[in-house]
C-alpha positions in Angstrom: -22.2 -7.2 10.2 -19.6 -7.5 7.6 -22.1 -7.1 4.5 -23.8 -4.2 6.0 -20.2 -2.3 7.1 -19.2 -3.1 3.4 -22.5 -2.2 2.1 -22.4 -5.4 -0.4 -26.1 -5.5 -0.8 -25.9 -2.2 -2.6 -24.0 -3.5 -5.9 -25.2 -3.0 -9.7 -26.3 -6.5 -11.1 -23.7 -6.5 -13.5 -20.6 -5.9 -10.9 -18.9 -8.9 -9.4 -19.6 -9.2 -6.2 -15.5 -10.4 -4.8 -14.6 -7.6 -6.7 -16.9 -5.1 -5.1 -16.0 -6.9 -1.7 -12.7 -6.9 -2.0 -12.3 -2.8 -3.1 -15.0 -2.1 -0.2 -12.5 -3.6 2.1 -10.0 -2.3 0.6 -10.7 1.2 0.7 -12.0 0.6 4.7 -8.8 -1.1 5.7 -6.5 1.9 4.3 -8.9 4.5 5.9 -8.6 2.9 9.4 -4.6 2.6 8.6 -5.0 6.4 7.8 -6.8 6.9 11.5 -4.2 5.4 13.5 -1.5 7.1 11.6 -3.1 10.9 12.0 -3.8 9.5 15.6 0.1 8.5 15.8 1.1 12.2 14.5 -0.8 13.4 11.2 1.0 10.7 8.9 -0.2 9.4 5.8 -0.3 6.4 4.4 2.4 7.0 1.5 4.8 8.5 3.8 4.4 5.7 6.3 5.0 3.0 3.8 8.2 5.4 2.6 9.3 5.3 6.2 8.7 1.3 6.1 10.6 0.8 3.2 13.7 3.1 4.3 13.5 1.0 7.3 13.8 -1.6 5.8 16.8 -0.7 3.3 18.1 2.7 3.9 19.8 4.9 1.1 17.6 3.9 -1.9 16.0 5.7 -4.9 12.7 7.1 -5.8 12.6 4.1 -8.3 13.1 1.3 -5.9 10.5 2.9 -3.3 8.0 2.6 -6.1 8.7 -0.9 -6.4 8.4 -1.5 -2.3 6.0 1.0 -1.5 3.7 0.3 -5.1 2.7 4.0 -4.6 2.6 5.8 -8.1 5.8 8.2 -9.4 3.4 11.2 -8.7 1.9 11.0 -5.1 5.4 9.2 -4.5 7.0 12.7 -5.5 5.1 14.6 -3.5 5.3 12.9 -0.6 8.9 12.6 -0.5 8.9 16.5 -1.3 7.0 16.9 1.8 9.0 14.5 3.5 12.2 16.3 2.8 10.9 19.7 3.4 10.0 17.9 7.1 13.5 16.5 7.7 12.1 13.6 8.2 14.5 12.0 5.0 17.4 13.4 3.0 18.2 12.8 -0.3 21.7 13.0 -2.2 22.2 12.8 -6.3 23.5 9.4 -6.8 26.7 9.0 -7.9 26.5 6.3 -10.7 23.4 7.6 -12.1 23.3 12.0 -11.5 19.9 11.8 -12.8 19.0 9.6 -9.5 18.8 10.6 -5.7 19.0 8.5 -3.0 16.9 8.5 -0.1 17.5 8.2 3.5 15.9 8.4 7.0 17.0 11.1 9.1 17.3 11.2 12.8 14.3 12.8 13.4 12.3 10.5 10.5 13.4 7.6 12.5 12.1 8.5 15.7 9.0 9.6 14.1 8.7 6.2 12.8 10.2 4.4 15.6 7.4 6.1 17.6 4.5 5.5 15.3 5.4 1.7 14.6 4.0 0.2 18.0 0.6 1.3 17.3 0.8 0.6 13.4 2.1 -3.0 14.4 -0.9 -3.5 17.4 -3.5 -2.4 14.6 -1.6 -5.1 11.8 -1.9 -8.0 14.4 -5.1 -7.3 15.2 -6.0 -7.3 11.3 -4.0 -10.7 11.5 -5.5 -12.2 14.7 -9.4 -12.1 12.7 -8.0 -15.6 11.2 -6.5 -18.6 12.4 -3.6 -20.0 10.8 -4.8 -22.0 8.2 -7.9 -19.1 7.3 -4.9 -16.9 6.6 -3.0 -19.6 3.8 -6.9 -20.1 2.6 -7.4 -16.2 2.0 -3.7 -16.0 0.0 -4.7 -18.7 -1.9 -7.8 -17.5 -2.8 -6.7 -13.9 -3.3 -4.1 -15.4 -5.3 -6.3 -17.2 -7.6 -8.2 -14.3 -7.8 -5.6 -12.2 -9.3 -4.6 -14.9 -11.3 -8.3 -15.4 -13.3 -8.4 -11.2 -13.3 -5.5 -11.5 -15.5 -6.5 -14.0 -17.3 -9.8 -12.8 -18.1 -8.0 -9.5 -19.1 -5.8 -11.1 -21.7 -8.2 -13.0 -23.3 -10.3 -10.0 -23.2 -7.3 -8.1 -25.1 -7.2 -11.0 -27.6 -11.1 -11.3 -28.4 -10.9 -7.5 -28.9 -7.8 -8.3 -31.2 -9.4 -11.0 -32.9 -12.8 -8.6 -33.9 -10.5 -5.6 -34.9 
């Protein structure tokens, strides 16, 4: 069931077949986020994980909800524009860096979220409950490694290409 719902016997030769897996699933997991959260009230997925991260530490700025929220400066913009133009966060210049604002949850943004986050959290566990305990540390592992040889294989990449130039 799982090959045919990520389609992974339609790959070129020459792709990698985890990598292929792993985007497929990618891309289906954040689409079925995106369900529940238009379901929940027409959210998307960056302003849900800026609502997560002023959750979890209120009053920040744009540059640490890039870090938490690993959503790029643009689509981060934009959504915070949005979000602000909602009332669903507020923002104030900073006062040891004017360049900087500093972003909050409103009233209204935390109900919103406080609503939505039952039906987020039922969809998460679910996601969860697919492995037992030690299937879950065997997937981090393996995901980890994964990254790890990706970057690996990228730098020596960089080098050989280096080396020829």
């Amino acid at each position: 069931m799982t090959k045919t719902l990520l389609e992974l016997e339609k790959i070129p030769a020459s792709a990698s077949l985890i990598a292929v897996a792993t985007h497929r699933l990618s891309r289906l997991l954040r689409a079925q986020l995106g369900k529940v959260l238009a379901q929940c009230g027409g959210m998307s997925i960056a302003e849900w994980r800026i609502l997560a991260g002023l959750d979890q530490q209120d009053g920040i700025t744009q540059k640490h909800l890039i870090e938490f929220t690993k959503i790029e400066q643009g689509q981060l913009s934009r959504a915070l524009a949005a979000m602000e133009e909602r009332k669903l966060i507020s923002s104030t210049r900073s006062d040891e860096d004017r360049r900087a604002r500093i972003f909050s949850m409103t009233d209204k943004g935390r109900i919103f979220f406080e609503q939505i986050l039952p039906s987020v959290t039922a969809h998460n566990r679910a996601l969860d409950a697919a492995f037992s305990r030690e299937e879950k540390a065997l997937f981090l592992e393996m995901v980890a490694r994964l990254a790890e040889t990706s970057q690996q294989s990228l730098e020596e990449h960089a080098y050989a290409l280096r080396e020829t130039s």
